[in-house]
N, C-alpha and C positions, 0 to 999 in steps of 0.2 A: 350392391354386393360389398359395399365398403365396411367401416367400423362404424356403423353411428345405430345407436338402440331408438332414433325414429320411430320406424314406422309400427312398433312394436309397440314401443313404449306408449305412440298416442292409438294404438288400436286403431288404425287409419293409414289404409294404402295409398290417401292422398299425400298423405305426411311424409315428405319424403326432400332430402337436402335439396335445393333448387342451383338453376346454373347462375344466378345470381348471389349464390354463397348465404340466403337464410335458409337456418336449418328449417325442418318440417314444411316450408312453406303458408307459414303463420298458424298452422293448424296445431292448438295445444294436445298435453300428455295427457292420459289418461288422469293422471294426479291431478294437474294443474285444473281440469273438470271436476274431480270430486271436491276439488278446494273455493270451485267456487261457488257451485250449488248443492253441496252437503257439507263443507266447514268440518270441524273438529268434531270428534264425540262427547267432546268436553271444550265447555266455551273457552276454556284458559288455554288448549292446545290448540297447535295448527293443525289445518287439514293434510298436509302433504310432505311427510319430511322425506328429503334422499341421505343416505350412508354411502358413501363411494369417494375414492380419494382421489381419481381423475376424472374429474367433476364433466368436461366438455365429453367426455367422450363416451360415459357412464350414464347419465340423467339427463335426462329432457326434459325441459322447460314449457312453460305458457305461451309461448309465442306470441301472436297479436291477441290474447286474450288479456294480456297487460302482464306487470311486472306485481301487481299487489297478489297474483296468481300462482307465483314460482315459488318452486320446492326451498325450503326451506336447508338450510345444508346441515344437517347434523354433525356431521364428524368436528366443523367449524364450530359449532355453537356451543359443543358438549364443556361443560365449566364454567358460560358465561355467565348465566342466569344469577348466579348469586350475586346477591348486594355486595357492594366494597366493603371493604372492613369500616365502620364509623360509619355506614350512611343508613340511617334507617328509613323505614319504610314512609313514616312521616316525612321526610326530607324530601325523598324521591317523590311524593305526590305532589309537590311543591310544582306548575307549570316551568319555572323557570331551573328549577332543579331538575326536573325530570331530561329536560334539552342537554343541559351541563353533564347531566351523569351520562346520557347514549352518547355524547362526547366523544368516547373511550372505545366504543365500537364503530366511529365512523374510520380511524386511519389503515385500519390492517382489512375491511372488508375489501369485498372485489369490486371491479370496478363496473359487473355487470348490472346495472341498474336496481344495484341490492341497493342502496339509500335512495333513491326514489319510494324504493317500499317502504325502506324504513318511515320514510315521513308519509305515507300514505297509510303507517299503522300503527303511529306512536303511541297511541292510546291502549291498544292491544298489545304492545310488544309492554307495555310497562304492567300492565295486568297481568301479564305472563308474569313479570320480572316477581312483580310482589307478592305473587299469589304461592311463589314455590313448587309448584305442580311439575313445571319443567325441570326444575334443576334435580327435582326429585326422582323426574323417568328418566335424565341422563344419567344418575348417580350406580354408574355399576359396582360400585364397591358395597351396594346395598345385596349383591347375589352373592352366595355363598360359594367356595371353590368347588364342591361337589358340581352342583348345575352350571358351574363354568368350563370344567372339566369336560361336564357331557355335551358342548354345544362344541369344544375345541379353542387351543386358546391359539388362534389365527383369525388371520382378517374376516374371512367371511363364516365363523363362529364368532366369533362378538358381535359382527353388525346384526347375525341373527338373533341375538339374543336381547340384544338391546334396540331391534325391529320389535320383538314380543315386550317390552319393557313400552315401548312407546304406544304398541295397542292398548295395553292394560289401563293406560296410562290415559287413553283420549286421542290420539291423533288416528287418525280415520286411512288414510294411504301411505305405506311405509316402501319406498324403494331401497334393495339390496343390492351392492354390487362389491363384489370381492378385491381385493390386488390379489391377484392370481400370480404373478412371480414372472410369467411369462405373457407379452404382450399377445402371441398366436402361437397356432400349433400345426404351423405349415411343413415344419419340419425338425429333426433332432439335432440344433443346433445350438449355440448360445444365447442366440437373438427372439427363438421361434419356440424351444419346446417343443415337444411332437405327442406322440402318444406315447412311448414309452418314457421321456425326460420329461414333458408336458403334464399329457391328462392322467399319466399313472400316478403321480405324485399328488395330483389334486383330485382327485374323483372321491378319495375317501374322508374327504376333509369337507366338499358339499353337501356329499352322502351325510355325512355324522350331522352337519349341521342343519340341513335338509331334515335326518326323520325325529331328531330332538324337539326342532321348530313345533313341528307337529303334534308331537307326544305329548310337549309341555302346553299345550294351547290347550290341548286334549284334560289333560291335567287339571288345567286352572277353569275348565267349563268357560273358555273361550272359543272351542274351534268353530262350533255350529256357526257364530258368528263374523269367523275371521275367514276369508275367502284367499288359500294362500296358493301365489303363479309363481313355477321356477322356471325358466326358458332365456332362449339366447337372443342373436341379431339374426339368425340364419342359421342352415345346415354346415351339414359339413358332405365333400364329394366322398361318395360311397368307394372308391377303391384309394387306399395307401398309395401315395406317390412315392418317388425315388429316392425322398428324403425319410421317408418314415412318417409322414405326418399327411394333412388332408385339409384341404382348399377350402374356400366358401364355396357353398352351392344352398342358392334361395329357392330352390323348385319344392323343396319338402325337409320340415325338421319336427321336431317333436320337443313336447313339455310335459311338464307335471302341476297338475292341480290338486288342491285338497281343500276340506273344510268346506263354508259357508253354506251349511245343512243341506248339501248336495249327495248324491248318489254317490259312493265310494266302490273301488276294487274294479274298476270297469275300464277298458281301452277304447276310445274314440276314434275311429278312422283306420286306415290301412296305405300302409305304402306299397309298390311291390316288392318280387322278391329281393332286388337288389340297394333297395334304400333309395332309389333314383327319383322317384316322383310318388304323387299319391293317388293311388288305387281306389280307394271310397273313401265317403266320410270325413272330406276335407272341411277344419276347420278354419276360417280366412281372422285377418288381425281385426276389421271389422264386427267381425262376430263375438269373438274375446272382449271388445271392450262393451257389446249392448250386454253380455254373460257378466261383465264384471260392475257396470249401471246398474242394471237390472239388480244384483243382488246387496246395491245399496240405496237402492229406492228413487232412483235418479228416474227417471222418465225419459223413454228412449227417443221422444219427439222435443226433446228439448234444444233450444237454440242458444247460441250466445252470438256478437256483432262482434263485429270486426272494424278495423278503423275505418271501414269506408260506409258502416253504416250499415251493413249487411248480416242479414242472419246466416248464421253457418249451423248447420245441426252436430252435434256430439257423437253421433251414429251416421257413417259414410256411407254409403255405397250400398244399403243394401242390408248392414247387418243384423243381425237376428242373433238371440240365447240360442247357447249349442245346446239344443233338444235333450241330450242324456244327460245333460247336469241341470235338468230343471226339477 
């Protein structure tokens, strides 16, 4: 019941922080799977990029699936791509040139075993570099202020928009994650936010960026293809506390699905009358992710090892495509 997008994020009730402090319990993200056996849509982009400004507590990683697995961090990258001024693209292919120029990107990265990757993919991150593909899907100043307008020009309307920028673009899993202004909404204070200082300020600003997302995928004769999740870590408790606001509670929450040439306009599941628990038609985080395999060609019996050598499956416990989005 804490803040960590785990068990969500890798589709896996096993995923979950352990009392030895790794998170998911080596078990990778959703992303970090489709990065490793479905890649980019485009060879020049990555499979998994995250948008989110507090990275740890926002995005989930690879886990013991390795470090050449993890998300990609957009917000960090956006700009980098372009060559320096004076170095052209003959230079950079240059082996000993190419070391000299990522140079520049080893002192400000983090210290999470992002340069481990980098040298596990210096040959693809220089492909990136000179091929322009990248710096071309981060290039927001390429959208016109009309459709910038319509997405919202706050945090989690840009990351949507430049979530839609990076499909268009090739990268195959795009995670969204807003600065919402307020950490929680336990209550209407300065720390918490609630529901009236809270989610009333932000509801219409996911909203807008939410059915733009959509409209615009729709638009560009993307959506059939783009399979889009918006959901949380957890519910929230069904009666308003004394502060005006409302607790976690994991027993039952609800999301929104669209796209990936699936069945539209339809409600899956039921809760009862008070929001407390779920009444039928429960979908489990296992089943979202063999729903979200499934609809990129992943094969739901597939394994990846672990450092001890062992096969783990991608699909935990059980899970199955939730039948009315088939």
């Amino acid at each position: 019941s804490n803040h960590t997008p785990i068990t969500m994020q890798a589709g896996n009730p096993l995923a979950r922080r352990t009392n030895d402090g790794r998170d998911g319990g080596g078990y990778p993200s959703m992303g970090s799977v489709v990065a490793k056996f479905r890649g980019g849509n485009d060879v020049d982009m990555p499979g998994f990029v995250g948008l989110a400004k507090s990275w740890t507590s926002d995005v989930y990683g690879a886990g013991e699936m390795g470090p050449a697995h993890e998300p990609v961090k957009g917000l960090e990258l956006t700009g980098r791509f372009a060559l320096p001024k004076g170095i052209a693209a003959a230079r950079l292919a240059d082996r000993a040139g190419l070391r000299q120029e990522f140079d520049r990107f080893r002192k400000d990265l983090d210290q999470r075993n992002t340069l481990d990757r980098l040298d596990q993919n210096q040959q693809r991150a220089y492909q990136m570099v000179v091929s322009g593909k990248v710096q071309k899907a981060f290039d927001m100043s390429r959208e016109d202020a009309v459709t910038r307008d319509a997405y919202g020009r706050c945090s989690v309307g840009e990351k949507a928009l430049l979530a839609r920028r990076l499909v268009e673009h090739g990268v195959t899993f795009v995670l969204v994650s807003g600065a919402w202004g307020y950490f929680d909404h336990h209550g209407d204070d300065v720390r918490w936010g609630g529901i009236s200082k809270g989610l009333a300020p932000l509801s219409p600003k996911v909203d807008r960026a939410m059915a733009t997302l959509v409209t615009d995928l729709e638009t560009r004769g993307l959506l059939d293809d783009t399979f889009v999740m918006m959901m949380g870590e957890f519910g929230r408790t069904p009666k308003i506390n004394e502060k005006a606001g409302r607790h976690h509670w994991t027993k039952v929450m609800s999301m929104v699905v669209a796209g990936g040439g699936m069945p539209a306009g339809q409600v899956i599941g039921e809760s009862d009358r008070n929001g407390s628990s779920v009444k039928a038609g429960a979908v489990r985080p296992q089943d979202l992710a063999a729903t979200t395999f499934r609809h990129l060609g992943i094969g739901l019996d597939t394994h990846w090892t672990n450092r001890r050598g062992r096969p783990i499956p991608i699909v935990t416990e059980g899970g199955r495509p939730v039948p009315e989005l088939l």
